[in-house]
C-alpha positions in Angstrom: -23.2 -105.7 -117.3 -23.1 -102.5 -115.1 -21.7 -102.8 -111.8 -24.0 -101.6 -108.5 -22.3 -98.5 -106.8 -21.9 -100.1 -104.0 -18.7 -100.0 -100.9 -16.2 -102.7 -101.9 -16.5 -104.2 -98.2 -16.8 -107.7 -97.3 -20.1 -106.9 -95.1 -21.2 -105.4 -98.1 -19.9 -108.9 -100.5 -22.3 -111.0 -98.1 -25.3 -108.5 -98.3 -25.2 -109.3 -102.4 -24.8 -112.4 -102.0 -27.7 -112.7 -99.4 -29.9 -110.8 -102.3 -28.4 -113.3 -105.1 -29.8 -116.1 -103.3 -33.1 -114.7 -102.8 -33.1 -114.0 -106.6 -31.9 -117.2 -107.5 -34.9 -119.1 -105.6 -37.1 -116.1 -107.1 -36.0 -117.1 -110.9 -36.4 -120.3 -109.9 -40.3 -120.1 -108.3 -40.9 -117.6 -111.1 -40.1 -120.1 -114.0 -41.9 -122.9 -113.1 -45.0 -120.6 -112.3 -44.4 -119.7 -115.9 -44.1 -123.1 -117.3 -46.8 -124.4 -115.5 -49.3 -121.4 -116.4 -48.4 -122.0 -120.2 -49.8 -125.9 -119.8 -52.4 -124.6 -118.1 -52.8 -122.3 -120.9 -52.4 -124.7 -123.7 -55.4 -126.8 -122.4 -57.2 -123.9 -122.2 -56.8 -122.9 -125.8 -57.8 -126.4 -127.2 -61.1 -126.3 -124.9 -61.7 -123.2 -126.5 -61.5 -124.0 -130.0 -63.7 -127.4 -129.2 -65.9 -125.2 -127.7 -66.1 -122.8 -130.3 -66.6 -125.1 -133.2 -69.2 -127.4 -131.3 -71.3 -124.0 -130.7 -71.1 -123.0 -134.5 -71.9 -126.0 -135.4 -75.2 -126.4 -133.0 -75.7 -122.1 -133.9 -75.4 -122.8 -137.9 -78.0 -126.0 -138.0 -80.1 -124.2 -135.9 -80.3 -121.5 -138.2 -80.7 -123.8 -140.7 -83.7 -124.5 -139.3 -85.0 -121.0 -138.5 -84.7 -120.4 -142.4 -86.7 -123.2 -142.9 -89.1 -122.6 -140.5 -89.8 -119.1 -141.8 -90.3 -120.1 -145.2 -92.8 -122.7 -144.4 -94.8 -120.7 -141.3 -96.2 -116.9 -142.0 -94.7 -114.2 -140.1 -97.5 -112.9 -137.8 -97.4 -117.2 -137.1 -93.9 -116.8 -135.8 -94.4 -113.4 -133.9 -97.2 -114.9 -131.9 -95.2 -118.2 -131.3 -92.2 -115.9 -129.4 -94.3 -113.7 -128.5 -94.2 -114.9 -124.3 -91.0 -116.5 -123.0 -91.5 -119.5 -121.2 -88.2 -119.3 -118.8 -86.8 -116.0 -117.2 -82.9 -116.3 -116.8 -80.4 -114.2 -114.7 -76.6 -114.7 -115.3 -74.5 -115.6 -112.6 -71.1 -114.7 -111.9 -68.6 -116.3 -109.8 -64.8 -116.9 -109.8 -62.7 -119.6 -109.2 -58.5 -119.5 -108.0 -56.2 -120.9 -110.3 -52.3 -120.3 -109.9 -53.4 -117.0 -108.0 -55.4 -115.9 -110.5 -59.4 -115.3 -110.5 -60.9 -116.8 -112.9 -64.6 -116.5 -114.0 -67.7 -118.8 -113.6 -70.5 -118.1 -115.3 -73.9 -120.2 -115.0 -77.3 -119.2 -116.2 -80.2 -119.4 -113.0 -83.3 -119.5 -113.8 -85.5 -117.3 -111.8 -88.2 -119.4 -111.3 -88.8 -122.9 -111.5 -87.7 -124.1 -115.0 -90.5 -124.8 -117.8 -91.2 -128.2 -118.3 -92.7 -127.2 -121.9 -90.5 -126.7 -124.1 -92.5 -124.5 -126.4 -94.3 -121.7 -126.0 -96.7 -122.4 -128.9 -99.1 -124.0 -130.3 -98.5 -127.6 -132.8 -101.7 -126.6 -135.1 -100.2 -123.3 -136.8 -96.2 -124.4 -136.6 -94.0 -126.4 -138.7 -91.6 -129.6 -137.0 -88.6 -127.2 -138.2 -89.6 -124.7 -136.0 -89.4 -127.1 -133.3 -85.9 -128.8 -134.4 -84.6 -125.3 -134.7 -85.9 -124.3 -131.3 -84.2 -127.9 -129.9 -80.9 -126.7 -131.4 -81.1 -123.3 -130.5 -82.0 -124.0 -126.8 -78.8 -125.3 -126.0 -76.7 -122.9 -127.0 -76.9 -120.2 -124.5 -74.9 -123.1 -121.7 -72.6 -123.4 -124.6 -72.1 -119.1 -124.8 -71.1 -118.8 -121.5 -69.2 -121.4 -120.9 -67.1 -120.2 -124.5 -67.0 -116.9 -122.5 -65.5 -118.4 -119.8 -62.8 -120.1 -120.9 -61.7 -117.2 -124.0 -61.4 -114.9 -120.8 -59.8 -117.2 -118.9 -57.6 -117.3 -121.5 -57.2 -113.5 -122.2 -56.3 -113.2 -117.9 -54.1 -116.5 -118.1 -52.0 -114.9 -121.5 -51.7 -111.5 -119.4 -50.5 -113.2 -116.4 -47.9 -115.5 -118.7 -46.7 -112.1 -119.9 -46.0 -110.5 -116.5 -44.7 -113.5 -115.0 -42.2 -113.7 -118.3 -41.1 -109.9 -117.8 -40.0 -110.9 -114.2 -38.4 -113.7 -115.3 -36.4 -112.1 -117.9 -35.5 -109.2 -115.1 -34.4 -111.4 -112.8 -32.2 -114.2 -115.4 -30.6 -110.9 -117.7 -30.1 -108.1 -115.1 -30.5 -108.6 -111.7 -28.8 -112.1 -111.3 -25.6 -111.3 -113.5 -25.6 -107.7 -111.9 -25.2 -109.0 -108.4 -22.8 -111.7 -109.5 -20.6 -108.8 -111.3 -20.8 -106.6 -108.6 -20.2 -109.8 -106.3 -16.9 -110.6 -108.4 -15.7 -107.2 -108.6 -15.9 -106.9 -104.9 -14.2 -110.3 -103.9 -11.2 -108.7 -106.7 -11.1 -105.5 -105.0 -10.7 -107.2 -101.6 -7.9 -109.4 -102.9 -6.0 -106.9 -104.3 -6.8 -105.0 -101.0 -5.3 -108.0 -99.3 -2.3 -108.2 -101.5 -0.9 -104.5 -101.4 -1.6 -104.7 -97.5 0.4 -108.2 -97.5 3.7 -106.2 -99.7 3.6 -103.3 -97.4 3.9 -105.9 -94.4 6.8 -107.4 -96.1 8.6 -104.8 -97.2 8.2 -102.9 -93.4 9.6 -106.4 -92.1 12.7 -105.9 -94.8 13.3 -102.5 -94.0 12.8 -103.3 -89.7 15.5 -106.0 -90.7 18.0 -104.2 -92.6 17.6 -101.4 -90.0 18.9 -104.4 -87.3 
């Protein structure tokens, strides 16, 4: 490991190891934030992948349905059936903190007061598998954004696991064993500092004695 060019001083020993403390406690803080963001990561990704299959699972049967329905019901019947939405829906975004980092919210509002009626047609002209289909299909838009929530949740969470890693790994392989280096070639230079000083004492008290 390189050694900082730095003045072999003992005011200069204590600076380092002032900064080698604060980077110990940093390493420290800095690895539990990272093992704690990876659990919170880990429950993230199962949420997402129960989330995702319970949506496919509700998309696919209802357009199961739809397929059915359309077979069974003509097409100008089914143009006329969508043809005015019963509900009018705004997306809402919001964010919530967690281990310092935003993460989204998102809930559908409803802009006015929501339908009581489920559909917006007629029983006489329709088929019972349009109205299953609509049942299934009806909740998935909840399901959507909350999937989209938690996969960029994710995404941020993965991002800030990488960063916090990085600064974890700059900290343990070259700022720590720098300063400790730089520490222990300081505390050698002093001693040998200390030694030749200590010889040239003796030998001036050997050669003020012989003088004698």
């Amino acid at each position: 490991m390189a050694i900082m060019n730095v003045n072999p001083t003992r005011m200069e020993m204590n600076r380092l190891k002032g900064r080698l403390s604060t980077a110990s406690r940093g390493h420290k803080l800095l690895k539990d934030k990272q093992d704690e963001l990876i659990r919170q990561f880990t429950k993230l990704v199962k949420q997402n992948q129960d989330l995702r299959k319970e949506m496919e699972e509700t998309l696919q049967k209802g357009m199961e349905d739809c397929v059915l329905a359309s077979s069974r019901t003509p097409d100008y019947v089914l143009g006329e059936a969508f043809a005015i939405p019963l509900d009018k829906i705004t997306l809402d975004v919001q964010s919530r903190t967690v281990m310092n980092i935003e993460m989204p919210v998102l809930n559908e509002i409803y802009d006015d007061e929501k339908s009581e009626d489920r559909f917006s047609y007629g029983f006489m002209s329709t088929t019972s598998e349009l109205d299953l289909a609509l049942n299934h299909l009806s909740t998935i838009l909840p399901k959507m954004l909350k999937l989209a929530e938690v996969e960029k949740s994710c995404q941020m969470m993965a991002d800030e696991i990488e960063r916090t890693r990085r600064r974890v790994n700059a900290l343990e392989y070259m700022m720590i064993p720098q300063l400790e280096d730089t520490i222990d070639y300081i505390e050698r230079t002093l001693d040998e500092s200390e030694r030749a000083t200590l010889t040239r004492l003796m030998k001036s008290i050997d050669v003020i004695e012989s003088e004698d």
